[in-house]
C-alpha positions as CSV (number, residue, x, y, z in Angstrom):
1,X,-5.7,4.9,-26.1
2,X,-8.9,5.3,-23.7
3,X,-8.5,2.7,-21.0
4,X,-11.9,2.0,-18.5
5,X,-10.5,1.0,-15.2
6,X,-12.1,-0.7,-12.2
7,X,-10.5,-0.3,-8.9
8,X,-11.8,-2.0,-6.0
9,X,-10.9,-0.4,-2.4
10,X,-11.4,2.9,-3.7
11,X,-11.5,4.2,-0.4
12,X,-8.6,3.7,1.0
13,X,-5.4,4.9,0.4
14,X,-4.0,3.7,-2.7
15,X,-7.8,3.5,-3.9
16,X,-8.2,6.7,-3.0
17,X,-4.8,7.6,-5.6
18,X,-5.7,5.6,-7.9
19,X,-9.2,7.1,-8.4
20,X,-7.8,10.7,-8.5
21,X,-5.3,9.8,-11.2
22,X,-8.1,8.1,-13.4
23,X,-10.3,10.8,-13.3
24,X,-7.4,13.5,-14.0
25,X,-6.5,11.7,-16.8
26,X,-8.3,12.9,-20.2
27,X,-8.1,9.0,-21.8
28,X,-9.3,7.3,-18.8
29,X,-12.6,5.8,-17.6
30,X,-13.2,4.9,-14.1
31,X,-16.1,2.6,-14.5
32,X,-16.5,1.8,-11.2
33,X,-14.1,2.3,-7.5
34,X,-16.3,0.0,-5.3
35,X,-15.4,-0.4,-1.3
36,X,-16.4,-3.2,0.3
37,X,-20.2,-1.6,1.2
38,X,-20.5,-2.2,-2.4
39,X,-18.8,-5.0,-3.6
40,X,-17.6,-8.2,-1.1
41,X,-14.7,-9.1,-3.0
42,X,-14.6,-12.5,-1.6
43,X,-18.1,-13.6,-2.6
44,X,-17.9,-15.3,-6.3
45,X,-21.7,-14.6,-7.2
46,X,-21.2,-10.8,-6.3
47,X,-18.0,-10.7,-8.2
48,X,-19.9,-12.6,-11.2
49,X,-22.6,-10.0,-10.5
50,X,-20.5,-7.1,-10.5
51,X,-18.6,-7.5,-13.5
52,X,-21.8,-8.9,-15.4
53,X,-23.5,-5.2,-14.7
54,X,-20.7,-3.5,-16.3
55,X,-21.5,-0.5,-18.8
56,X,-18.6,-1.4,-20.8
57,X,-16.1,-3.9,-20.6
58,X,-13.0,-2.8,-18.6
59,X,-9.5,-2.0,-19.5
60,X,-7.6,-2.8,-16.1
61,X,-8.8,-3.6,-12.9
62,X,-6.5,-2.4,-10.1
63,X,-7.4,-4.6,-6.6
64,X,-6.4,-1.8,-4.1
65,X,-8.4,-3.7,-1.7
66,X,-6.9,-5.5,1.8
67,X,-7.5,-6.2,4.9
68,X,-4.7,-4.8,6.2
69,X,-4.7,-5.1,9.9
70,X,-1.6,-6.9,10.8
71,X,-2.5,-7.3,14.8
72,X,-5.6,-7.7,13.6
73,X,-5.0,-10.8,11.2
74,X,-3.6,-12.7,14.2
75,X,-7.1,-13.0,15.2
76,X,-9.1,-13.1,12.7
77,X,-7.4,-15.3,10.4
78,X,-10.3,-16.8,8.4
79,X,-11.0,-12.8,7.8
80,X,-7.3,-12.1,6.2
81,X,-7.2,-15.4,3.7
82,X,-10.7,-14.7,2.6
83,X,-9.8,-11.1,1.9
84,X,-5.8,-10.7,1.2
85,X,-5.9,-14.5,-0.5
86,X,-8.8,-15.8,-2.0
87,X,-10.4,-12.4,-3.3
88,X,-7.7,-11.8,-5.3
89,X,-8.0,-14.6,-7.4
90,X,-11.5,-14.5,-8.0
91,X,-10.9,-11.0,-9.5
92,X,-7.7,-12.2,-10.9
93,X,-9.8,-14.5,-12.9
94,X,-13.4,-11.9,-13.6
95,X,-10.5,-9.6,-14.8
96,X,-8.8,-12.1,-17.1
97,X,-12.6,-14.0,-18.7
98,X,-13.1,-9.8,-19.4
99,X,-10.0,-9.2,-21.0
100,X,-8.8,-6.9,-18.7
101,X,-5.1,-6.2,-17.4
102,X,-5.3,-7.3,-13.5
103,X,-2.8,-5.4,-11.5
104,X,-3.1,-6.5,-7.8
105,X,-0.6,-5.0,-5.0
106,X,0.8,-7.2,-2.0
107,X,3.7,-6.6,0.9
108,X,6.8,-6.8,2.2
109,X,5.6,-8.6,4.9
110,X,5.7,-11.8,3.1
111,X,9.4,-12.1,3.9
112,X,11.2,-12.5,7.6
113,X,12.8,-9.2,7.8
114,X,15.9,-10.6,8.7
115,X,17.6,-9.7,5.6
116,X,21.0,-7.6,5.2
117,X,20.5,-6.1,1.6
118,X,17.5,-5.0,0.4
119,X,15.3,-7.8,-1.3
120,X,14.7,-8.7,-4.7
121,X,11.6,-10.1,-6.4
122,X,13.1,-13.5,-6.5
123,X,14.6,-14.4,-2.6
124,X,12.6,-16.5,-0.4
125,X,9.9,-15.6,1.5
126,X,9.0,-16.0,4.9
127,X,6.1,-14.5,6.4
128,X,6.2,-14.0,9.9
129,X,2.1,-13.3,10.2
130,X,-0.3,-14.1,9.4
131,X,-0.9,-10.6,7.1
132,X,2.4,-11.4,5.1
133,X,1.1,-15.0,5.0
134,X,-2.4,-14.6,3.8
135,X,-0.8,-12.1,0.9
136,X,1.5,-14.2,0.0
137,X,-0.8,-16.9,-0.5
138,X,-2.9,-14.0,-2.8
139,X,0.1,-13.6,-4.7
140,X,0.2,-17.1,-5.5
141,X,-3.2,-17.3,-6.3
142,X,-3.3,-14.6,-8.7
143,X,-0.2,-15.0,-10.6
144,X,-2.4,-19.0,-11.2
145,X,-5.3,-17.2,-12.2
146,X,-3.6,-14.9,-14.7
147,X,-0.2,-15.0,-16.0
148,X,-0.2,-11.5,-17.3
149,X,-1.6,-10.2,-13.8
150,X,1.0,-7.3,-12.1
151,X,1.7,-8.2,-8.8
152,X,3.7,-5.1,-7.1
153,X,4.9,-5.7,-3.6
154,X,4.9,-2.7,-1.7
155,X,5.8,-1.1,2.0
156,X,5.1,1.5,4.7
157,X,2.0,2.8,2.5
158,X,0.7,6.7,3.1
159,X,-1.9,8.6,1.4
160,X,-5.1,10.3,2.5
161,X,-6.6,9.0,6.1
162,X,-5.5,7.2,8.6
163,X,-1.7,6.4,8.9
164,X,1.2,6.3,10.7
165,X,2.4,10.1,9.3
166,X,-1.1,11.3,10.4
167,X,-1.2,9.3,13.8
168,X,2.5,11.5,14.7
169,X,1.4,14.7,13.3
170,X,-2.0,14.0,15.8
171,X,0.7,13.6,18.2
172,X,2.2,17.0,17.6
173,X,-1.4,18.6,17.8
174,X,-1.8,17.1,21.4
175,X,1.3,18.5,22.1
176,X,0.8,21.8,20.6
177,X,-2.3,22.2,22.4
178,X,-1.2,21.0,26.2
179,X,-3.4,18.3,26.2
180,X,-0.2,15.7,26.3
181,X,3.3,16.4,27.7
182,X,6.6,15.0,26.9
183,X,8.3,13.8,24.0
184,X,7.5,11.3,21.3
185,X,8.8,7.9,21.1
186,X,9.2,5.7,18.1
187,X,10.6,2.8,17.0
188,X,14.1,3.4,14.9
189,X,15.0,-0.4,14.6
190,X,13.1,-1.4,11.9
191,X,14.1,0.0,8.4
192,X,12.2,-0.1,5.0
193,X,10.5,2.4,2.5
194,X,8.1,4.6,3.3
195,X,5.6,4.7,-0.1
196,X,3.7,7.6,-0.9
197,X,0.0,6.2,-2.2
198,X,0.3,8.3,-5.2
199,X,3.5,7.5,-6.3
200,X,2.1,4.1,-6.0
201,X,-0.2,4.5,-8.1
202,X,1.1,6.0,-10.8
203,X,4.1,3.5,-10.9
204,X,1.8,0.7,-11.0
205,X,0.0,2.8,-14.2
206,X,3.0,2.8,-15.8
207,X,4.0,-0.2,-15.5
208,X,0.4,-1.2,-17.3
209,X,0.9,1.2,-19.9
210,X,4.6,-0.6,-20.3
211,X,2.9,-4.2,-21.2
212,X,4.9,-5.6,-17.7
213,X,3.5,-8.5,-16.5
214,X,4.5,-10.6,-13.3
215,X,6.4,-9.7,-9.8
216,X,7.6,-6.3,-8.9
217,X,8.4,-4.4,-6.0
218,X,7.1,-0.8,-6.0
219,X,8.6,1.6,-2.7
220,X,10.1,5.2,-2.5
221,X,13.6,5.2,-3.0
222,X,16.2,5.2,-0.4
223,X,16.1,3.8,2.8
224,X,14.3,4.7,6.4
225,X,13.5,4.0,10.3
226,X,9.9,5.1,11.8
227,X,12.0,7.3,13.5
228,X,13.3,9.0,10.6
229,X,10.1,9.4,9.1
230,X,8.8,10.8,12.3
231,X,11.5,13.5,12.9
232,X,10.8,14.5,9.1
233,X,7.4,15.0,9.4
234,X,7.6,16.5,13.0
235,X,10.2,19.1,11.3
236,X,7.7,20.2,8.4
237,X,5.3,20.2,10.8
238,X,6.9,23.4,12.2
239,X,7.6,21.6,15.5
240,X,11.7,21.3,15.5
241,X,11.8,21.7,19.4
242,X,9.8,18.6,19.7
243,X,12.1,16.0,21.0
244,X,11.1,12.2,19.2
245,X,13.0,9.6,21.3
246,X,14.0,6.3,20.0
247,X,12.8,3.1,21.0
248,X,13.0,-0.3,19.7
249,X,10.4,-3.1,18.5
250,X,10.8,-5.0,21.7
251,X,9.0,-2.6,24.4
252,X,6.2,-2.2,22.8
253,X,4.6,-5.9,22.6
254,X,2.7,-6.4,19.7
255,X,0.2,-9.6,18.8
256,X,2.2,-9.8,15.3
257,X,5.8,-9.4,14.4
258,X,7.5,-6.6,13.3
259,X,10.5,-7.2,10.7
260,X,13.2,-5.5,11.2
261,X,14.3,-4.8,7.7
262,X,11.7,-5.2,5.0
263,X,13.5,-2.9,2.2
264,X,12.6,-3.7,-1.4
265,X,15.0,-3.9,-4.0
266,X,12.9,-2.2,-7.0
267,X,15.7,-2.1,-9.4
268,X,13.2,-4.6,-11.7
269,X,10.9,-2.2,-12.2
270,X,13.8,0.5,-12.9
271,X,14.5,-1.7,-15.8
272,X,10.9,-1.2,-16.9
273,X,11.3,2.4,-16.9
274,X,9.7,3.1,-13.5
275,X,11.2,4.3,-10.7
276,X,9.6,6.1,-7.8
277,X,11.2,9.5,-6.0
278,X,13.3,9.8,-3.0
279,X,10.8,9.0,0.2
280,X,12.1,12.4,1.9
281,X,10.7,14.3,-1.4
282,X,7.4,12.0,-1.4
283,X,6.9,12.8,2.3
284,X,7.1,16.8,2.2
285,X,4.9,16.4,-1.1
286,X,2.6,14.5,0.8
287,X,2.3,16.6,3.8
288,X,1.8,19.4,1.4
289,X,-0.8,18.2,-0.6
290,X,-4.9,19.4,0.4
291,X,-4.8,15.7,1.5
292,X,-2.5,15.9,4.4
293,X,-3.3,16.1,7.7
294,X,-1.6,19.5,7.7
295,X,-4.7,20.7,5.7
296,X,-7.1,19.7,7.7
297,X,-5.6,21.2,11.1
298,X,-3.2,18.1,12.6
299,X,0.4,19.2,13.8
């Protein structure tokens, strides 16, 4: 069945994913991928606007649009709520008066990160910052909007720009070339999924295409530090002598928080039928993909 899809953020990462899959799919429509340029989610009238200029009336909007800046929300917290909070239910609600499946992704920064098991879709939250606590609040306000939205919680996102993988491999180049000496250092106390933008995305169609509705959590499988995900990608990077030293969260002071252990228990989803590859697997397929820094020169 031909599904038209709307995906706002189509620039960034998952955006980015999500477009590609539409458009290599032979029964979907992308009727529109609007970054912010085009389309202030947070402004009702140009919301109203937006989805009253349609073509044809869409099949799933997918909100891959954040502002996702954690320092960042510290200080400029009017900016996060407006963005990661109140956005979302405005096209939580345009989605649902057009009859359209709303699928809208969030964090696992709305919980402490103090946790000893990985967590589930129903243990309290406690945000930290004010990212995880201007997405939880968009959480909220979308599963009030519509209760047939998706709302997949997500972590360590990576996909084509700017990223942590592509800020180490940038690393290895600097290294590579002389202009920097020395090893690498990176954090290896905090531990949570890495989550390949792709995979992501086509989780979160599948899910659709399943009829879910409601809270999931969507990651890589298996488990991870920065540092681990650092020394992997240094490795395919061809750069094995490279010596990556561990650190930990407290020397480097940061405006916001850290958690320590954000994993996501996505065994809900499993249920469903969707399950997302080991994060070692998504990483090398990642860095081997034309949209890895590796193809355009880094490391």
């Amino acid at each position: 069945m031909a599904k038209n899809w709307i995906i706002t953020g189509g620039n960034g990462q998952l955006g980015r994913a999500f477009v590609e899959a539409v458009a290599a799919s032979p029964d979907d429509v992308l009727l529109g991928a609007p970054d912010h340029a085009a389309l202030d989610i947070a402004d009702p009238e140009a919301v109203k606007r937006f989805f009253g200029e349609l073509s044809e009336t869409p099949s799933v909007v997918a909100n891959a649009a954040a502002y996702t800046n954690v320092d960042g929300c510290e200080s400029e917290r009017e900016l996060a709520y407006r963005v990661n909070a109140e956005a979302p239910e405005l096209l939580a609600r345009a989605s649902r008066d057009a009859g359209a499946k709303f699928l809208h992704v969030s964090t696992d920064y709305v919980f402490p990160g103090d946790g000893t098991r990985p967590y589930r879709e129903s243990d309290a939250t406690g945000p930290l910052t004010v990212y995880g606590a201007s997405k939880l609040e968009g959480e909220c306000r979308v599963a009030e909007a519509d209760a047939g939205a998706i709302v997949a919680r997500t972590s360590w996102v990576f996909g084509h720009g700017k990223n942590f993988i592509s800020a180490i491999l940038g690393q290895v180049a600097l290294r590579r070339s002389g202009e920097v000496s020395g090893p690498l250092a990176v954090v290896a106390d905090q531990k949570g999924r890495p989550t390949y933008a792709v995979d992501l995305a086509s989780a979160l169609r599948d899910l659709e295409a399943a009829g879910a509705s409601g809270l999931f959590h969507l990651s890589n499988d298996g488990e991870a530090t920065w540092w681990d995900l650092a020394r992997l990608c240094v490795d395919e990077a061809g750069a094995p002598e490279l010596v990556v030293e561990r650190t930990d969260t407290d020397a480097s002071a940061r405006p916001a928080p850290r958690p320590l252990y954000s994993v996501l228990d996505c065994s809900k989803a499993r249920a469903h039928g969707v399950a997302l590859r080991d994060w070692r697997d998504a990483t090398r397929a990642y860095l081997h993909s034309p949209a890895s820094p590796l193809a355009q020169g880094a490391g």
